[in-house]
KEKE-3310 file (N, C-alpha, C; in steps of 0.2 Angstrom, whole numbers, plus 5000, padded with zeros to 4 digits):
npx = (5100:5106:5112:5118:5131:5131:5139:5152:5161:5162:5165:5178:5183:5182:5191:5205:5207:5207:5221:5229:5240:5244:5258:5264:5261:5257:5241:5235:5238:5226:5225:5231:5225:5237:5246:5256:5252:5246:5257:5258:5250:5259:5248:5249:5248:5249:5250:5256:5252:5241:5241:5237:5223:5222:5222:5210:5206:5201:5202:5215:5218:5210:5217:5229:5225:5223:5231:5239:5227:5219:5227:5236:5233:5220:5210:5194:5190:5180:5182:5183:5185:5189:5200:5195:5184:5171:5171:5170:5160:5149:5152:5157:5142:5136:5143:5142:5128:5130:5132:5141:5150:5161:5170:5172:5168:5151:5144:5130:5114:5107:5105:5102:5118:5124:5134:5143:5156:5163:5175:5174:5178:5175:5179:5173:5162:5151:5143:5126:5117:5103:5095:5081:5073:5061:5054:5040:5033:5033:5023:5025:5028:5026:5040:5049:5046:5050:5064:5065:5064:5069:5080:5096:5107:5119:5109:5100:5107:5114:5127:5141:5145:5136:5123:5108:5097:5099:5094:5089:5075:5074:5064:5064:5067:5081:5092:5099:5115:5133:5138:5129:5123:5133:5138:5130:5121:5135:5143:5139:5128:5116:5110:5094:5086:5076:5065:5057:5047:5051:5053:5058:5063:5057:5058:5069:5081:5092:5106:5116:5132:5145:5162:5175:5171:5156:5160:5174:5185:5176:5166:5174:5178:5164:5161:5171:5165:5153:5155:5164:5152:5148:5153:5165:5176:5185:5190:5206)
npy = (5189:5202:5203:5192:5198:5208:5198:5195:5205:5211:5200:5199:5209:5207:5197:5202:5214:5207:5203:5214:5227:5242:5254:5257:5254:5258:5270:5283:5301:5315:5325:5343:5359:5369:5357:5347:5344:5328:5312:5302:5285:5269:5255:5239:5222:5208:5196:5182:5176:5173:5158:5142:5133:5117:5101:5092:5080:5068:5066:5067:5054:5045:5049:5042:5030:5024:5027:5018:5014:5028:5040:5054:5066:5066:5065:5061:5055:5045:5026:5017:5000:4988:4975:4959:4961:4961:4948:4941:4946:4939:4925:4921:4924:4912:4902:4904:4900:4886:4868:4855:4841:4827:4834:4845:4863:4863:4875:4885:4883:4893:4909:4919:4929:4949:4958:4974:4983:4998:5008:5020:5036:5036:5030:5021:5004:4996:5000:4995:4993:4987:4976:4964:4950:4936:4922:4918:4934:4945:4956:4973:4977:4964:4960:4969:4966:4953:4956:4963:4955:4943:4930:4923:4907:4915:4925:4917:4911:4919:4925:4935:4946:4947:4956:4962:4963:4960:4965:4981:4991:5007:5022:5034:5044:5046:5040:5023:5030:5031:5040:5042:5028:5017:5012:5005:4996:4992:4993:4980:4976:4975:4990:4994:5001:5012:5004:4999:4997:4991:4993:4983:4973:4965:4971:4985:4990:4999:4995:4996:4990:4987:4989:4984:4980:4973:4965:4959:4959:4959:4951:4937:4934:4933:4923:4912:4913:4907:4895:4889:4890:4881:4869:4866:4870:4870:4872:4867)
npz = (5017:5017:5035:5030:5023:5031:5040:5039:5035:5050:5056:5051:5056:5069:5071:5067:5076:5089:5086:5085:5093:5104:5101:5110:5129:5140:5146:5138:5144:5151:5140:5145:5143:5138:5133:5124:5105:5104:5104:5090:5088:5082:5071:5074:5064:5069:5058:5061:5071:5069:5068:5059:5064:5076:5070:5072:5085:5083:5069:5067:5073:5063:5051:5055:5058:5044:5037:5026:5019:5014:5008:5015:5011:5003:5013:5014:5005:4995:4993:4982:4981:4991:4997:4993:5002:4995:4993:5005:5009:5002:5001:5017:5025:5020:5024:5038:5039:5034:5037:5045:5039:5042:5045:5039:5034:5025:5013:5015:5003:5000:5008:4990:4988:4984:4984:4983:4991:4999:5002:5017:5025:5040:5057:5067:5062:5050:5037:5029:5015:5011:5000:4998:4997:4999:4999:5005:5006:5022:5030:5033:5047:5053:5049:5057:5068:5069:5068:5080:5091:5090:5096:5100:5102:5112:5118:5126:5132:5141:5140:5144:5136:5126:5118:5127:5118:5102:5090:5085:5080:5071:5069:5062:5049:5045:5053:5055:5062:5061:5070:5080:5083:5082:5093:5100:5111:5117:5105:5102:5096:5083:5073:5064:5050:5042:5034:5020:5008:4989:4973:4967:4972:4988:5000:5007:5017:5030:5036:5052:5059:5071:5068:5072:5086:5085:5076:5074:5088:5100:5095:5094:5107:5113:5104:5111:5121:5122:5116:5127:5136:5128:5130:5124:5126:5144:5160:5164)
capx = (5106:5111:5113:5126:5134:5136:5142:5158:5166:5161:5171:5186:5186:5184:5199:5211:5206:5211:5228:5232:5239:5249:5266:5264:5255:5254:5238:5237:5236:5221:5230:5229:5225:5241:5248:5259:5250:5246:5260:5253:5254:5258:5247:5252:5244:5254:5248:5261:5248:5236:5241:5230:5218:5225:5221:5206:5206:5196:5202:5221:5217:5207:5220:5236:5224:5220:5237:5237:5219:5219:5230:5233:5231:5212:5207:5187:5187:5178:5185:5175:5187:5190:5203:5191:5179:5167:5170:5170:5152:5145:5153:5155:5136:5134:5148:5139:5122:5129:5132:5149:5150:5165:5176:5173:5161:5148:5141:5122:5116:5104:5101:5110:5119:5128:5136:5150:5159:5166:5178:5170:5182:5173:5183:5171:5155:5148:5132:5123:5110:5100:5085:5079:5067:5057:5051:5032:5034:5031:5024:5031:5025:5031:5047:5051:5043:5055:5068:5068:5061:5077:5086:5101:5111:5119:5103:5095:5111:5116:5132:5142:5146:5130:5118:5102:5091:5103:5094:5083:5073:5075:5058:5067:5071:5090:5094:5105:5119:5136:5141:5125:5121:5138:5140:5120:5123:5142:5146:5138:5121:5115:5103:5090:5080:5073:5065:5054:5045:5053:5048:5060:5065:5052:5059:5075:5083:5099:5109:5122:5137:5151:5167:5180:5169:5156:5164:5183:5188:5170:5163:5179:5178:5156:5163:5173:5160:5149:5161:5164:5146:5143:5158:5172:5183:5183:5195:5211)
capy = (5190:5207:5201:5188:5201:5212:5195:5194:5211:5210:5194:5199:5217:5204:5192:5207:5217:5202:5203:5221:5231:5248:5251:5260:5250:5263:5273:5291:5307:5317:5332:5350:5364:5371:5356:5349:5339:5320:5306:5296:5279:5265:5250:5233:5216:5201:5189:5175:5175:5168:5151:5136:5128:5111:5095:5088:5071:5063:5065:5065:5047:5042:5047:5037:5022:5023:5028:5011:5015:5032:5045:5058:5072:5064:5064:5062:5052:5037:5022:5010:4996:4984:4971:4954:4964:4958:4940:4938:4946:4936:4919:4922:4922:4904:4897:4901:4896:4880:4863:4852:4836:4824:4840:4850:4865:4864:4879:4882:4887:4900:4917:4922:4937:4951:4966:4981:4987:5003:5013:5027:5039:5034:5028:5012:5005:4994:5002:4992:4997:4981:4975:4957:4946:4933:4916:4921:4939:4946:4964:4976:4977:4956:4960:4973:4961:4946:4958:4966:4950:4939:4929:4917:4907:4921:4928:4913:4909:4927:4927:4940:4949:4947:4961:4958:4965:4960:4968:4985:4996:5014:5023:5038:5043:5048:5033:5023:5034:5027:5045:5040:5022:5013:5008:5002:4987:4994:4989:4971:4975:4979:4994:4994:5009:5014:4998:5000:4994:4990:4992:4977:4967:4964:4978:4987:4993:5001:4990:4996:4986:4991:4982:4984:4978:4965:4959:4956:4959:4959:4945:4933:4934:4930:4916:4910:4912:4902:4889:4889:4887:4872:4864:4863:4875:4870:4873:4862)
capz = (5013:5021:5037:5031:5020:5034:5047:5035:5038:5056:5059:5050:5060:5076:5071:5067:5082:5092:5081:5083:5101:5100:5102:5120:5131:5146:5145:5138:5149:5149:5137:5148:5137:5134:5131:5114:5104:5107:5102:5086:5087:5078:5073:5071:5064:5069:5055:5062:5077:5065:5067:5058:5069:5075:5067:5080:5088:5078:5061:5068:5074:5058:5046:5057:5056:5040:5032:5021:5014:5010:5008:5019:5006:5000:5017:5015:4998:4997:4987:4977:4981:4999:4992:4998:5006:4993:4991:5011:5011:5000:5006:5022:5028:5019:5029:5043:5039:5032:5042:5046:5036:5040:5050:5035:5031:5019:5015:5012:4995:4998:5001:4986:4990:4981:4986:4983:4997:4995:5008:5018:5031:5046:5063:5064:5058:5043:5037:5024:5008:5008:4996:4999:4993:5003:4994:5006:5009:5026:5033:5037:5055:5057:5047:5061:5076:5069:5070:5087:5093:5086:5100:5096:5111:5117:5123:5129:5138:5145:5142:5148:5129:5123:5121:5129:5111:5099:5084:5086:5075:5073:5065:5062:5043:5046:5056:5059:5059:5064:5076:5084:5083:5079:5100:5103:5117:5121:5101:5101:5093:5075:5071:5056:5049:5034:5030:5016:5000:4986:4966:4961:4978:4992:5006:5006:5023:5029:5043:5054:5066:5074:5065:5076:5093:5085:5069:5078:5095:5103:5092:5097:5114:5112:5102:5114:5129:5118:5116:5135:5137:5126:5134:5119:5131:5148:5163:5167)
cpx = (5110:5115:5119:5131:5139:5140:5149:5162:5166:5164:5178:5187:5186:5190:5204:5210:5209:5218:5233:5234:5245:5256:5266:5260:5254:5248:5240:5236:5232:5226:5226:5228:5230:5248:5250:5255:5251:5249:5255:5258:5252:5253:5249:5250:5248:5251:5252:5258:5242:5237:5233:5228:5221:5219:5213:5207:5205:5200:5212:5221:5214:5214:5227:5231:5225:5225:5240:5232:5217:5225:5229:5228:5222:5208:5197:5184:5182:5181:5182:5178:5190:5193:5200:5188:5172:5164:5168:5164:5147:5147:5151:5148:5133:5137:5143:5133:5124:5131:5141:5148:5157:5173:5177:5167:5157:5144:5134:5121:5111:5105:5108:5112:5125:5127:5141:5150:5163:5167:5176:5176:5176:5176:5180:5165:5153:5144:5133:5118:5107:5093:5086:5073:5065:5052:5039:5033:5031:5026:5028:5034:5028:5035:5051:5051:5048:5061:5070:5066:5066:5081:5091:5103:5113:5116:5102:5101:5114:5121:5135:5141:5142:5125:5110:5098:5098:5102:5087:5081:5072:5068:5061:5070:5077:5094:5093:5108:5126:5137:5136:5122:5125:5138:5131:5124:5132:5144:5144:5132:5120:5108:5101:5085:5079:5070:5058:5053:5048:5050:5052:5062:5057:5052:5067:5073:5089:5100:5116:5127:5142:5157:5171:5178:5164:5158:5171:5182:5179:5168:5167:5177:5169:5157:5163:5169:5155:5151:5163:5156:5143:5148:5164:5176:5180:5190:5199:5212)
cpy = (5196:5207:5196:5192:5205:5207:5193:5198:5212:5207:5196:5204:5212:5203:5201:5212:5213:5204:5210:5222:5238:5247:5253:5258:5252:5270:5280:5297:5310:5323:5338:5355:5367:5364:5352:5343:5331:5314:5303:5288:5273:5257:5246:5225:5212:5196:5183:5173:5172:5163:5147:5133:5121:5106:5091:5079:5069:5062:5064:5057:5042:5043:5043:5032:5021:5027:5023:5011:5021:5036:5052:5065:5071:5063:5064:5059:5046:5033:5015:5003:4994:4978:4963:4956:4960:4953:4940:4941:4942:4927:4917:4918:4913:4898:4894:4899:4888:4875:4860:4846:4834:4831:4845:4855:4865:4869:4879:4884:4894:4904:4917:4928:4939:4959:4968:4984:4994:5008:5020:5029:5041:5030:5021:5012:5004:5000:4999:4994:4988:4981:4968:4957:4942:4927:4917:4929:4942:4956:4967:4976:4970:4958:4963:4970:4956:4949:4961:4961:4944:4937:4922:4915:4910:4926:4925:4911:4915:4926:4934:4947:4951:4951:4959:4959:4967:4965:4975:4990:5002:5018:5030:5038:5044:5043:5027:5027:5031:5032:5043:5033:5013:5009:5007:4997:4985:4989:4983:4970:4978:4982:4994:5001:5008:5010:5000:4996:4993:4989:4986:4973:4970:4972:4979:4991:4997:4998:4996:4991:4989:4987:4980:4979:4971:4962:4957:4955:4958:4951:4941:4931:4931:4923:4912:4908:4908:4895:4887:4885:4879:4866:4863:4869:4873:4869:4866:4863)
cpz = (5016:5027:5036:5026:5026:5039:5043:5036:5044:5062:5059:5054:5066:5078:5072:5074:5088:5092:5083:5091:5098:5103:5107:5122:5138:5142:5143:5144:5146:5148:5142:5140:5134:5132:5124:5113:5103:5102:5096:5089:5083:5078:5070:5069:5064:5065:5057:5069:5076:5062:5063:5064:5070:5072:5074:5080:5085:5070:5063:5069:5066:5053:5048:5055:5049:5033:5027:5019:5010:5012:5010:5014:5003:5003:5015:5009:5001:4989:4986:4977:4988:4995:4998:5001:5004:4994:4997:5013:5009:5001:5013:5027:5026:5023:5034:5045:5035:5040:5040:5044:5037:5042:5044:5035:5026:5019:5012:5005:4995:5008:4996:4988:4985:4983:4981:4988:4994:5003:5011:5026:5036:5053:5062:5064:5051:5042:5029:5018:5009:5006:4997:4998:4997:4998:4997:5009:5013:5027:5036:5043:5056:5053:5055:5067:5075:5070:5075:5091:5094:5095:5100:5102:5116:5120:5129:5135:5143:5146:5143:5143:5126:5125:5121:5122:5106:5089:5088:5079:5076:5070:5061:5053:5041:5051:5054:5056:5062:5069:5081:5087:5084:5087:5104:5105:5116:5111:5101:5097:5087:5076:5063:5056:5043:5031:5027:5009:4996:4979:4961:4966:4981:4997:5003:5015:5024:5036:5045:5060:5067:5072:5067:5084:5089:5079:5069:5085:5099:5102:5095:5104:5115:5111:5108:5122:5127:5118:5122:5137:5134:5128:5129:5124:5138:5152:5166:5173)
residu = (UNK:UNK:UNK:UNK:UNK:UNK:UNK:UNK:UNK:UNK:UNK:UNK:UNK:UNK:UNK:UNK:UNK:UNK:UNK:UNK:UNK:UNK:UNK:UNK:UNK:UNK:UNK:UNK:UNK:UNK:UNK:UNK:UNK:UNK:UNK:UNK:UNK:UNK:UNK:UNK:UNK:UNK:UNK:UNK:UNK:UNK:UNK:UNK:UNK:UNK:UNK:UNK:UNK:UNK:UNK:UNK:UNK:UNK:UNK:UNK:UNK:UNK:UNK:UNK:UNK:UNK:UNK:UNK:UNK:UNK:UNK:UNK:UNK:UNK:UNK:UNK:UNK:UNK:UNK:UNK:UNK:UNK:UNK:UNK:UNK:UNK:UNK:UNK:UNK:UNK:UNK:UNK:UNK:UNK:UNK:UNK:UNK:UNK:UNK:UNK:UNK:UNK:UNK:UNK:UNK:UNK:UNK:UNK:UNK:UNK:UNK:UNK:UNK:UNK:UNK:UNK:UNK:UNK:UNK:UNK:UNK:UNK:UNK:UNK:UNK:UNK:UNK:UNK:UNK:UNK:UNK:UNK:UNK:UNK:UNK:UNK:UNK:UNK:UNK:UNK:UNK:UNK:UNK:UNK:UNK:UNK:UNK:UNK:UNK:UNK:UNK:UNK:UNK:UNK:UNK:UNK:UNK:UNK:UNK:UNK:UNK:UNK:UNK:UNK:UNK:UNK:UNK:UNK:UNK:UNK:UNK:UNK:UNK:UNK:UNK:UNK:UNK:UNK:UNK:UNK:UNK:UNK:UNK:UNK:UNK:UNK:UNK:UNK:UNK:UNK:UNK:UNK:UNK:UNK:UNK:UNK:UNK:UNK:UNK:UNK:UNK:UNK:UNK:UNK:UNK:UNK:UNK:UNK:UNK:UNK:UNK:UNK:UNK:UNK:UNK:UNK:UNK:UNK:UNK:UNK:UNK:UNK:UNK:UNK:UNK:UNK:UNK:UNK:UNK:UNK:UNK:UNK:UNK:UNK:UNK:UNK)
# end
C-alpha cells in the first residue's frame, strides 16, 4: 500500500513536469561574487497541453459499426435483446439437419434447442454457454475425440475455404477467448473449452465461431465451392 500511495504523487509531479518550462529559455550565468542578485523566474503549466488520449482503433471501429446497436455514449453495455437472433438459433440448426421433400425443406424434430442471445461489444465472434444432454451419454475423453476428430465434406473434399481441423479443443480454463481464438483456421473453424459435467444436463461447454468470416462471407463462399464440387454450379 505505501508503495502505491507514494506511485500517485510521483506520476502526477511526472505529467506536470512534462507541462511546465520557464519563461527564459537561455541558460543562467554562473553569478560572480559582486554581482546583483539572480533574475526570479516565472513558472508555467499549460493544462491545454493536456490534451485527452485519442479514441484507439479498435473501439473507434466498434462503435462506427455498431452505431445501430448500441449507443455511442453506453459504449461497453451489453443488451439482453438481438431482434431474431433467438428464433434463428433455434430453427435454423433443424433446417439444416433436416431433408428436402417435394423442393421443400423439412425440418427435423430433434435436438430441441433453446437459447438467449444477448449483445456483447465485441468486433467479431459468437461465443456460446451450452449444456446438452445425450439420449446414451458419452465420456468426456470420446466427447472431445468426436469433436476434434469431426470431418464433414469440406474436409474430405479439400476445398479451398475449408479448415483442415474444423473443430478443436482448448484444455485451458480461460479459453476460448474471442481476442485470441475468434480467427483459428483464418476464421472458418469453431473452438471449444471448458467442457464439463453437468448437475442437471449431461456436459456443458463454451463454443466459439467467427461471425462475420464462417457464419456470412467465409461460410458463402464454402457453400458455394461445395456446390461447385457436387456439380449444381458448373462452368459455361
Amino acid at each position: 500500500m505505501k508503495v502505491l500511495r507514494l506511485a500517485a504523487p510521483v506520476l502526477a509531479l511526472a505529467l506536470l513536469a512534462g507541462c511546465q518550462q520557464p519563461a527564459v529559455e537561455s541558460p543562467s550565468p554562473v553569478p560572480s561574487p559582486d554581482a546583483s542578485p539572480a533574475p526570479s523566474y516565472q513558472v508555467t503549466t499549460h493544462w491545454d497541453a493536456l490534451n485527452e488520449r485519442p479514441t484507439p482503433l479498435v473501439q473507434r471501429r466498434y462503435e462506427g459499426y455498431t452505431d445501430d446497436l448500441i449507443p455511442a455514449d453506453d459504449y461497453g453495455q451489453l443488451v439482453p435483446y438481438i431482434g431474431g437472433e433467438e428464433e434463428k438459433s433455434e430453427q435454423e440448426p433443424l433446417r439444416v439437419l433436416g431433408r428436402v421433400e417435394n423442393g421443400q425443406i423439412v425440418k427435423a424434430d430433434l435436438p430441441k434447442i433453446t437459447c438467449q442471445c444477448v449483445r456483447v461489444p465485441v468486433l467479431n465472434g459468437h461465443t456460446a454457454a451450452v449444456f446438452i444432454n445425450f439420449e446414451k451419454k458419452p465420456s468426456k475423453e470420446e466427447l472431445i475425440q468426436r469433436l476434434e476428430s469431426y470431418k464433414g465434406f469440406p474436409q474430405e473434399a479439400d476445398l479451398p475455404s475449408a479448415p483442415k481441423q474444423f473443430i478443436r479443443y482448448l484444455t485451458e480454463d480461460d479459453r476460448p477467448q474471442v481476442k485470441l481464438d475468434v480467427d483459428y483456421e483464418r476464421g472458418m473453424g469453431v473452438t471449444i473449452g471448458r467442457l464439463r459435467e453437468d448437475t442437471i444436463y449431461d456436459y456443458k461447454f463454451i463454443g466459439l465461431s467467427h461471425n462475420t468470416v464462417r457464419g456470412a462471407a467465409g461460410g458463402a463462399v464454402l457453400c458455394a465451392e461445395a456446390l461447385t464440387a457436387k456439380g449444381y454450379i458448373q462452368a459455361k
